[in-house]
N, C-alpha and C positions, 0 to 999 in steps of 0.2 A: 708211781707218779705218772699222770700225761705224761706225755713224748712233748705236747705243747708248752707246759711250762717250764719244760726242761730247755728249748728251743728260746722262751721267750727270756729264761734267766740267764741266756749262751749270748745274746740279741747285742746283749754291751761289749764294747771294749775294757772296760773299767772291771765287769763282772768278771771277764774273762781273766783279767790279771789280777782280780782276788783268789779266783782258783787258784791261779798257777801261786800263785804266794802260800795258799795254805796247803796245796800238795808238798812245801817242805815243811810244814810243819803245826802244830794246831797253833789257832792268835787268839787274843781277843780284841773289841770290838776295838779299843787304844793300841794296839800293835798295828791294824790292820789301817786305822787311818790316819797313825803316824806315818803312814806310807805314800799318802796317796795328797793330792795338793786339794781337799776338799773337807768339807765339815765332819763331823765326826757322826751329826743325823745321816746328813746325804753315806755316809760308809753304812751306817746302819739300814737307811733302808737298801744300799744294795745287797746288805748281808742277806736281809730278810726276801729279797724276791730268788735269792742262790737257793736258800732254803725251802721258799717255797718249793720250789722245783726239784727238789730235791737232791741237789746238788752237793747240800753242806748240813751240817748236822749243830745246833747250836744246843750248847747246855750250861747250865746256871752251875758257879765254880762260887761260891758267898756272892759278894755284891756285884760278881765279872759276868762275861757269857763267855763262854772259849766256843769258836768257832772251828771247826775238821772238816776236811774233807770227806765228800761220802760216793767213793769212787764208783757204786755199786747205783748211784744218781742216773750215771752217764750211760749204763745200758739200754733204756728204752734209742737213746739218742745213736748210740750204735746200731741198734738194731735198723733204725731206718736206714742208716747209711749203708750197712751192709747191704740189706733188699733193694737198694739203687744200684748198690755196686755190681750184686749180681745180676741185675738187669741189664747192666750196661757191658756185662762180662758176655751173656749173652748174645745180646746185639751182635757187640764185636766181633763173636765168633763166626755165628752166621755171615756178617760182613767180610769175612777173610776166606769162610768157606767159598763165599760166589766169585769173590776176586781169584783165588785159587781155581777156580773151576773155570771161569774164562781164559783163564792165561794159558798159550799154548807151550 
């Protein structure tokens, strides 16, 4: 999946603590928006833009959808963080090396 709609399904606070609700354990679409102070569409389509992104994994249980986590979503989104992080690990170094080197 893009890194972008992994980013853009992260973007909510609402999305963000449907992850975290189904990191303990799989729901579906009435579990998840017995949860939440909001319509049971409005939970579905935030279900549907997690998934888009690759976030969540939904599948047809008879007339249910059981929603999971799909923890394996969140690596393109690591990834860029990691390549900043190193960037900035970088910097920093450099940064200490020249502090380091002025200082008598």
């Amino acid at each position: 999946m893009p890194t972008n709609t992994a980013f853009r399904a992260l973007a909510d606070p609402t999305r963000r603590d449907i992850l975290h609700l189904l990191s303990q354990g799989d729901m579906t679409v009435a579990q998840v928006a017995a949860r939440f102070p909001m319509t049971r569409a409005a939970v579905k389509k935030h279900l549907t833009l997690l998934e888009q992104g690759g976030l969540i994994v939904s599948t047809a249980r008879g007339r249910e959808r059981i929603n999971r986590l799909n923890p394996a979503g969140l690596s393109p989104v690591a990834s860029w963080i990691e390549a900043l992080d190193t960037a900035w690990d970088t910097r920093l170094a450099a940064l200490k090396s020249a502090i380091e080197k002025d200082t008598p």
